[in-house]
C-alpha positions as a printed NumPy array, in Angstrom:
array([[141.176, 129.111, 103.306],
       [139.867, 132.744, 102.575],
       [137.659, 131.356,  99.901],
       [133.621, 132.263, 100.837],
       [131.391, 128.825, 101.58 ],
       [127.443, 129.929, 101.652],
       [126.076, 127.815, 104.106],
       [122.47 , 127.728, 104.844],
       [121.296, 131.019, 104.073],
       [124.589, 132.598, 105.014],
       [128.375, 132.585, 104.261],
       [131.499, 131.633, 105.884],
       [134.883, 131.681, 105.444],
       [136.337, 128.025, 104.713],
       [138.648, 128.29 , 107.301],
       [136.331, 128.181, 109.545],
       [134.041, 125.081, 108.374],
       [137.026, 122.455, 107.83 ],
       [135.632, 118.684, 109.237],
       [132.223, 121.292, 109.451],
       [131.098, 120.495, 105.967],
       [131.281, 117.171, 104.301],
       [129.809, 117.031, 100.214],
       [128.141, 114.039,  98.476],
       [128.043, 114.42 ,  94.879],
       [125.452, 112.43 ,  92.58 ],
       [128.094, 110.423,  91.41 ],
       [128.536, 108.8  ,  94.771],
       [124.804, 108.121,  95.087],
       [123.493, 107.26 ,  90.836],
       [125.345, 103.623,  90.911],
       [123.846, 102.922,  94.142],
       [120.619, 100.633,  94.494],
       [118.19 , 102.382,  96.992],
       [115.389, 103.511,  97.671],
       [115.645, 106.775,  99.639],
       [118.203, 109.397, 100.059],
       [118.605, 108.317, 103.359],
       [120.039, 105.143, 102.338],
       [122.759, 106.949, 100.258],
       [124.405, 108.413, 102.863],
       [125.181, 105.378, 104.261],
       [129.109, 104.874, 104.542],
       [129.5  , 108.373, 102.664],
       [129.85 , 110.515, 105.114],
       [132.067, 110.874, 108.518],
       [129.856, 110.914, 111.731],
       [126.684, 110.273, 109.577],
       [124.689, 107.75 , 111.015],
       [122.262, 105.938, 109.16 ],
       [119.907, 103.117, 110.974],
       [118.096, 100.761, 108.519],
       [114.267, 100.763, 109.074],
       [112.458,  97.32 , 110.327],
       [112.198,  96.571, 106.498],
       [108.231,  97.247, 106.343],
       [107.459,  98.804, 102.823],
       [107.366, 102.273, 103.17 ],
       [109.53 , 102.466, 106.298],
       [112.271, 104.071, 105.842],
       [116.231, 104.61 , 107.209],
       [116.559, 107.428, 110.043],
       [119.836, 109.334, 110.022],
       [122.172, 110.925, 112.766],
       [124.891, 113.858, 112.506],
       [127.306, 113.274, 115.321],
       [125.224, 110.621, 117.344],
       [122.787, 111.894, 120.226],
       [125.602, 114.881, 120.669],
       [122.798, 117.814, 120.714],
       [120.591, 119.414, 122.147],
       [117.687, 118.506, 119.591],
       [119.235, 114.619, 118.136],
       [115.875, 113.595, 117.296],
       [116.874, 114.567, 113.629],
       [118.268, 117.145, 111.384],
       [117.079, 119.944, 109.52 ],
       [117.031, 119.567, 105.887],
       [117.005, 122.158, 102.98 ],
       [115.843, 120.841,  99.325],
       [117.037, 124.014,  97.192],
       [116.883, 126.656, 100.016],
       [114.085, 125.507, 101.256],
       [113.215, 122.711, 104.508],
       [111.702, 119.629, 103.225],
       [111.716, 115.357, 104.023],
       [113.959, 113.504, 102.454],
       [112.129, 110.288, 102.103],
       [110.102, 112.404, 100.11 ],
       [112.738, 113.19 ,  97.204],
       [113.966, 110.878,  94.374],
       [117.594, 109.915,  95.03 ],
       [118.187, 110.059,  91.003],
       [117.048, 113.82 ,  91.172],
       [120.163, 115.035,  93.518],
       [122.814, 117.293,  92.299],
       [124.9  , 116.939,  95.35 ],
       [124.216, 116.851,  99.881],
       [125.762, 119.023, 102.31 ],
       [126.015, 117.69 , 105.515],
       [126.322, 120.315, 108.253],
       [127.892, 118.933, 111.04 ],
       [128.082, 122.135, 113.547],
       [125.461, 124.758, 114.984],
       [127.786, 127.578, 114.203],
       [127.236, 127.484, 110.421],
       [123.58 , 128.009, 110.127],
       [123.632, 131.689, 110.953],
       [120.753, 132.771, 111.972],
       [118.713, 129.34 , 111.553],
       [120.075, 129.187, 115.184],
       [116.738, 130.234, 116.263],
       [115.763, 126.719, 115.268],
       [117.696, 124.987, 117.66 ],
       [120.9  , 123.189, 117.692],
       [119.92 , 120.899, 114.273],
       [122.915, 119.724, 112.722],
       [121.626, 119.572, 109.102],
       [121.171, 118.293, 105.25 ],
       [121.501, 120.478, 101.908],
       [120.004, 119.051,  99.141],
       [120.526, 120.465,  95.268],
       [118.856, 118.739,  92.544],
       [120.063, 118.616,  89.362],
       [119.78 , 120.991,  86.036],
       [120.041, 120.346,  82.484],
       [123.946, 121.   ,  81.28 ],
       [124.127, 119.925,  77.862],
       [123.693, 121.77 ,  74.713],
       [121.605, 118.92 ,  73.466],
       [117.937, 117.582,  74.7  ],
       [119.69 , 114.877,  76.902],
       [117.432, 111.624,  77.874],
       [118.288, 109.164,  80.431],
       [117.225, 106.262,  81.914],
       [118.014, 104.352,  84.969],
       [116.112, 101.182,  86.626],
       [117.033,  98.395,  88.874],
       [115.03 ,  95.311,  89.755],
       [115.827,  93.299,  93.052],
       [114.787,  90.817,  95.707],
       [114.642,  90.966,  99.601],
       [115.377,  87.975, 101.723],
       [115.69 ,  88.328, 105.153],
       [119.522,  87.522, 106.461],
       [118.347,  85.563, 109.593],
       [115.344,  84.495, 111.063],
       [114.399,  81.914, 114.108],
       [114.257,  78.403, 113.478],
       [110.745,  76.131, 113.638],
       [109.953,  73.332, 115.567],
       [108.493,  70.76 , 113.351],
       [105.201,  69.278, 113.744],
       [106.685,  65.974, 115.923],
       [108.402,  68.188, 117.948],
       [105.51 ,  70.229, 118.439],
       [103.615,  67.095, 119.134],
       [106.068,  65.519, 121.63 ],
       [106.52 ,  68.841, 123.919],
       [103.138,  69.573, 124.019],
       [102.14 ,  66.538, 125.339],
       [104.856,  66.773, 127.993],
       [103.387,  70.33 , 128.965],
       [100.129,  68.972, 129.649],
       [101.157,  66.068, 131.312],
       [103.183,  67.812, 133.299],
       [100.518,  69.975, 133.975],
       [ 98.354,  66.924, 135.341],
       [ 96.013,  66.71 , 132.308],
       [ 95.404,  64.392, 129.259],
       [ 98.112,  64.603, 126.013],
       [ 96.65 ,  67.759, 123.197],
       [ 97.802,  64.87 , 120.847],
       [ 96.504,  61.627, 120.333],
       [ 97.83 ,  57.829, 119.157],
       [ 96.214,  58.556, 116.168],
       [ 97.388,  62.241, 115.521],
       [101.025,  61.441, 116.01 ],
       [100.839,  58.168, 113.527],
       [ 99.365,  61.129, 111.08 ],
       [102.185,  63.712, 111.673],
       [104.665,  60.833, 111.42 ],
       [103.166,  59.463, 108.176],
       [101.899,  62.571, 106.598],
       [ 98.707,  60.78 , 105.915],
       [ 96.244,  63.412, 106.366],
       [ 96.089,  67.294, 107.596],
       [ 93.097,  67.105, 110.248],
       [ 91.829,  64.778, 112.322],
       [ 87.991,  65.448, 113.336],
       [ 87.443,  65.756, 116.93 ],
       [ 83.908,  66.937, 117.674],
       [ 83.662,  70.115, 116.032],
       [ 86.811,  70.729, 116.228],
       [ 89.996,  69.669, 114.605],
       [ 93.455,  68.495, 115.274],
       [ 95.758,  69.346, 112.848],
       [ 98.345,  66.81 , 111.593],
       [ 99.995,  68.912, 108.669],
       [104.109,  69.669, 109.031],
       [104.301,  73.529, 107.966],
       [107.383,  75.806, 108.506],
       [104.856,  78.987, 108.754],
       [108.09 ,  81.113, 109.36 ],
       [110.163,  79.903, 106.333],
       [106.553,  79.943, 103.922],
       [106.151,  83.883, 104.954],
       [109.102,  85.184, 105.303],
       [110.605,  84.047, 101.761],
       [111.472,  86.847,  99.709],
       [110.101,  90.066,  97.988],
       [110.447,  92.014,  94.997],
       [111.671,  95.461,  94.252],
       [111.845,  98.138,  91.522],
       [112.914, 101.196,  90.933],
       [112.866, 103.05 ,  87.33 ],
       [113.673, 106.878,  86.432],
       [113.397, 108.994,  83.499],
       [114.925, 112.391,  82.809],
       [115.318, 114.554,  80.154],
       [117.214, 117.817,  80.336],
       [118.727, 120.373,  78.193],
       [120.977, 123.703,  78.811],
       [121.301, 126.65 ,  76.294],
       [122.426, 130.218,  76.409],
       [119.149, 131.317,  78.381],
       [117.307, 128.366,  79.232],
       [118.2  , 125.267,  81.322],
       [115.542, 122.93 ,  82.279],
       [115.324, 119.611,  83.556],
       [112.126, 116.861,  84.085],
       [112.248, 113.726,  85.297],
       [109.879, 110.975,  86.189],
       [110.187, 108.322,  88.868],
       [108.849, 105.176,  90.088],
       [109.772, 102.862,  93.527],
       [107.341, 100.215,  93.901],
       [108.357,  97.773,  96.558],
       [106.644,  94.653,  98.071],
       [106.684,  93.465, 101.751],
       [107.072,  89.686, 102.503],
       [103.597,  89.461, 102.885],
       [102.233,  90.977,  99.638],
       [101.959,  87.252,  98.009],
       [ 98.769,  86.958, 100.136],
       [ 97.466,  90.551, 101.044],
       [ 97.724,  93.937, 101.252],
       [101.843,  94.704, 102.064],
       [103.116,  97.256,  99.31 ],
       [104.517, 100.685,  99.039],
       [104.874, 102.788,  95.897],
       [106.211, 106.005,  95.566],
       [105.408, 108.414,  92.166],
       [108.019, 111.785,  91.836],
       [107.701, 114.481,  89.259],
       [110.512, 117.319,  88.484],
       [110.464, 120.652,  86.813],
       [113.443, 122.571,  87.138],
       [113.709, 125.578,  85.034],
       [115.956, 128.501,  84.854],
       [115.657, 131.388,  82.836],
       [117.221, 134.263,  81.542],
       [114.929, 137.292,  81.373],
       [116.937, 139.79 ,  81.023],
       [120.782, 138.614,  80.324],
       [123.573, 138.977,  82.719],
       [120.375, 141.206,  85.028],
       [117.315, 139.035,  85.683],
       [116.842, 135.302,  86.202],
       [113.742, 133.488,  87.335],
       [114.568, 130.104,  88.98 ],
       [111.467, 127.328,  89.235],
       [111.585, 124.229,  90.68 ],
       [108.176, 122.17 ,  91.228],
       [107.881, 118.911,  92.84 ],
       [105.298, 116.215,  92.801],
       [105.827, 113.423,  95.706],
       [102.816, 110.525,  95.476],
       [103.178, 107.696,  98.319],
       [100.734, 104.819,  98.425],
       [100.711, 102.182, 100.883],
       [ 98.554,  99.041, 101.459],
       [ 99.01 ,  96.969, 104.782],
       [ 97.105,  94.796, 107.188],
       [ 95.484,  96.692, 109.587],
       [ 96.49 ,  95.588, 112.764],
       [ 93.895,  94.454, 115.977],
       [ 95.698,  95.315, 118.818],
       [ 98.574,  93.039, 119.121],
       [ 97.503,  90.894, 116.265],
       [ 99.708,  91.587, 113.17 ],
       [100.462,  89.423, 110.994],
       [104.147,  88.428, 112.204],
       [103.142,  87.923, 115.663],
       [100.784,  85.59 , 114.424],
       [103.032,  84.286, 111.963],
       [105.815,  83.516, 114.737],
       [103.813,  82.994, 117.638],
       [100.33 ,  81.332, 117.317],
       [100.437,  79.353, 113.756],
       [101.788,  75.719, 115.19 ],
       [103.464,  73.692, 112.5  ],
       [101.307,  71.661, 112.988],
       [ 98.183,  73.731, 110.975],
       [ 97.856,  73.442, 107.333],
       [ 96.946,  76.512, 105.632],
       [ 93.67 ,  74.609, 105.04 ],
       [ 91.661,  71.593, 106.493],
       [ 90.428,  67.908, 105.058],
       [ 87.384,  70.094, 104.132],
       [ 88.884,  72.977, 102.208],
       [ 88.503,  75.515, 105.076],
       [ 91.317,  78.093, 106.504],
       [ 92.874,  76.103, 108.995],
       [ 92.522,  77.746, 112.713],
       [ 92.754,  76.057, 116.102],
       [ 92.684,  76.961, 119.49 ],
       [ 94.428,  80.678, 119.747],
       [ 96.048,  79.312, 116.559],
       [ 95.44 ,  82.136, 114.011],
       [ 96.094,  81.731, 110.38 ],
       [ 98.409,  84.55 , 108.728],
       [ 97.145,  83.519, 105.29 ],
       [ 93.653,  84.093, 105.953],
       [ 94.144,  86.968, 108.051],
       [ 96.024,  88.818, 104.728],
       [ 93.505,  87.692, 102.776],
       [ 89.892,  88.348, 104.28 ],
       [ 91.035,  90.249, 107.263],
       [ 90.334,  93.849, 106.09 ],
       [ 93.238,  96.363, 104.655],
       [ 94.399,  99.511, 105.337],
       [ 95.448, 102.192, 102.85 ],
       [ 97.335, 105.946, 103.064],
       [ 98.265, 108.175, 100.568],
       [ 99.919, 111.129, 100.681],
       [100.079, 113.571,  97.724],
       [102.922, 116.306,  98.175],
       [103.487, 119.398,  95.807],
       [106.515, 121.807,  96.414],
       [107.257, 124.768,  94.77 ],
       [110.502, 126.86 ,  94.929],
       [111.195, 130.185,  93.007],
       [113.802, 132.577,  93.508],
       [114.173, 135.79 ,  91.34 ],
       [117.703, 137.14 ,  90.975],
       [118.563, 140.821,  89.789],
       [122.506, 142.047,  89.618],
       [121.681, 145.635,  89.344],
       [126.02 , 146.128,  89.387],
       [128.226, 144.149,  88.806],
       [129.333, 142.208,  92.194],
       [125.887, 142.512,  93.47 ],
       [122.942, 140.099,  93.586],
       [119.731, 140.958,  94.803],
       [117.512, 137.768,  95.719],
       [114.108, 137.087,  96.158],
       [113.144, 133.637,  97.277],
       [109.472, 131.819,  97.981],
       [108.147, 128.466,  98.305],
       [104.922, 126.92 ,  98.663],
       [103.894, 123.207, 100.05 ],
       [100.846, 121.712,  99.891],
       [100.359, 117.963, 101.486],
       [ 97.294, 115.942, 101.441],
       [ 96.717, 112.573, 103.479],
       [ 94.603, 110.239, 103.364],
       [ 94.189, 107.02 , 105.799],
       [ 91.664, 104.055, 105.34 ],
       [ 91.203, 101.168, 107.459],
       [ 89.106,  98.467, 106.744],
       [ 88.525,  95.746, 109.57 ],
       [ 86.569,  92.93 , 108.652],
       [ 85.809,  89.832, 110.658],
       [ 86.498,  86.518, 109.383],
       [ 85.856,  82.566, 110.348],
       [ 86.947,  79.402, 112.809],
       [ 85.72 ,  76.497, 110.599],
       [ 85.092,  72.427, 112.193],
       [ 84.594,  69.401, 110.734],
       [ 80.654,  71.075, 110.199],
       [ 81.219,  74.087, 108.852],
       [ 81.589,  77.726, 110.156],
       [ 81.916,  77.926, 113.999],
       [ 82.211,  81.112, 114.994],
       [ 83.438,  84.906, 112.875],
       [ 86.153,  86.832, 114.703],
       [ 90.018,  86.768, 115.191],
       [ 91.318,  89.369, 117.088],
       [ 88.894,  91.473, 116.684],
       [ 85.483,  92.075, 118.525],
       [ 82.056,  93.901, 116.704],
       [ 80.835,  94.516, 113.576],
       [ 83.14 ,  94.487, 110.486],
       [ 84.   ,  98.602, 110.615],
       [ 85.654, 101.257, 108.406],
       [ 87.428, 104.481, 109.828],
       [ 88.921, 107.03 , 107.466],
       [ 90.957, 110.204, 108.095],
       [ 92.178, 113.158, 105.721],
       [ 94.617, 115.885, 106.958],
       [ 94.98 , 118.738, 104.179],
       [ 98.495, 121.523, 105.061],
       [ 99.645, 124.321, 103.032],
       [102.654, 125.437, 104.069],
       [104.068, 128.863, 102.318],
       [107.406, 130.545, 103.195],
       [109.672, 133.223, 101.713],
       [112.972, 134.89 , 102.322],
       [114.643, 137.897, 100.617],
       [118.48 , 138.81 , 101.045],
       [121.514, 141.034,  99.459],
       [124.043, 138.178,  98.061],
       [127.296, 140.045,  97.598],
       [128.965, 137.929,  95.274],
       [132.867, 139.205,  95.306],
       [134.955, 141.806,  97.402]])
């Protein structure tokens, strides 16, 4: 219990942090098939709490030390190798080991920060005498556990009709369109310029099948008398439900260097760890309220085909058509390119005595595209009118935030009494 725990950029005695301090090794979190380091500490560690995102690509888990318990619970700090970073932003494969901080106490003098119970990251260094190279991947596929139920097109049929008799006006559907939907004999029925539509489609089940996922990692590492390094590559590229039709993907691209050197044995060492983080993501930009599960689960009847007797996207009434709108209604894109660099220069002048010098850089680029475009409401004669939740002139809007972010700390790290 007298044994020294550094903590942040401090120390404490052991004693002191018991139920504090809870570790994660990479063992834990290797085997594991996910996609963010968020995700591994889910069921790892005591009052860690981990909420699963909406399931979006891209969107990831959020995490909670001790519940809403402090001050500041909108999230905790995190330190990648000394030095505050995201963790969505690291490759779980590249992790040594987490610290979760679980009390204010132990961050010293981060105090100044605010009560942020917190998240040490290490990443891994080479360890064998040998040029080690290793490769992990994992392929998978998302289906949602539960999701409502569809009326089918009769039933459609039968209670609209009641609605609008009810209502004191004439049945939506005729004789002739209920024989159809009965019989499946045909998809549309003309009706002016307009159409009723006589398909049986479970829009629900047909978009919310399944999606794919991968995730593959390369490393190669290597540890000798005066020279560890380590590199590693890695890819997540993950698909949405939608991405069949349109834009719904997220990929992420990570690059390593960690490198530790000797320079002058058992009296100098140079540590250097540089990160490259790439995220692109493609998605439907939304109009207003329109996105493409509202319309999905709200306005496409199962009663509209994807397309009409003519060929056409299928749309009626306020009935929008998901397909379409994935496919000619515009996309939006952001990427987000994110180097880090960490380097800390170590001199024992005696022996007990460490002298440490530590800096870090971050730059972070962003870059957000959206492309709205307007698209058609086709009759029996053609085109009748371009729009669908959105009003104008087909229009592009782009924005680009650029942050460079340098810090640096020095302190005296007296290694033994």
């Amino acid at each position: 219990m007298e044994e020294v725990v550094v903590v942040g950029y401090g120390t404490q005695k052991k004693i002191n942090l018991t139920g504090a301090v809870e570790s994660i090794s990479s063992d834990v979190i290797e085997d594991r098939p996910i996609k963010s380091v968020a995700d591994a500490l889910q069921g790892t560690a005591l009052g860690v709490t981990v909420t699963s995102a909406a399931g979006q690509p891209g969107e990831f888990s959020k995490i909670k030390i001790r519940g809403d318990a402090s001050l500041n619970s909108d999230g905790a700090l995190v330190l990648i190798d000394g030095m505050p970073g995201d963790l969505n932003q690291v490759n779980p494969q590249d992790i040594e080991n987490i610290s979760v901080l679980k009390e204010c106490g132990i961050f010293g003098y981060l105090w100044s920060t605010g009560c942020r119970r917190g998240y040490l990251g290490h990443n891994k260094s080479g360890k064998s005498t040998k040029t080690r190279v290793e490769y992990s991947g994992n392929i998978s596929f998302n289906t949602p556990t539960r999701i409502p139920e569809s009326t089918t097109a009769a039933e459609h049929a039968r209670l609209s009709n009641l609605a609008f008799t009810n209502a004191g006006l004439a049945p939506n559907f005729t004789e002739e369109a209920i024989n159809a939907i009965n019989n499946h004999s045909t998809v549309s029925i003309p009706k002016g310029n307009d159409w009723i539509y006589t398909a049986d489609m479970d829009w629900i089940d047909l978009m919310m099948d399944r999606s794919f996922q991968q995730q593959h990692n390369l490393t190669v590492s290597r540890s000798q008398e005066s020279l560890k390094y380590l590199f590693s590559a890695g890819w997540l590229d993950q698909d949405g439900m939608f991405s069949e039709y349109g834009p719904d993907n997220f990929d992420r691209f990570n690059l390593r260097s960690n490198v530790n050197l000797d320079i002058v044995k058992d009296k100098l060492n140079l540590d250097s760890r540089i990160t490259f983080s790439r995220m692109d993501q493609r998605y439907h930009p939304k109009f207003g309220e329109w996105t493409i599960p509202y319309i999905t689960f709200i306005q496409a009847g199962p009663n509209m085909p994807i397309y009409d007797t003519n060929g056409n996207y299928a749309r009626y009434r306020m009935q929008a058509n998901p397909i379409q709108a994935l496919r000619e209604g515009g996309e939006g894109k952001e990427f987000t390119n994110v180097v880090d660099g960490i380097f800390t220069l170590s001199y024992k002048p005696i022996t007990d005595l460490t002298l440490k010098a530590v800096g870090g850089a971050r730059f972070t680029s962003k870059e957000i595209s959206e492309w709205r475009r307007a698209y058609g409401k086709y009759g029996p004669n053609g085109l009748v009118s371009m729009a669908a939740g959105q009003s104008g002139d087909n229009n592009l809007t782009l924005t680009k935030i650029i942050l460079v972010i340098l810090q640096g700390n020095c302190w005296l790290n007296i290694v033994s009494l």
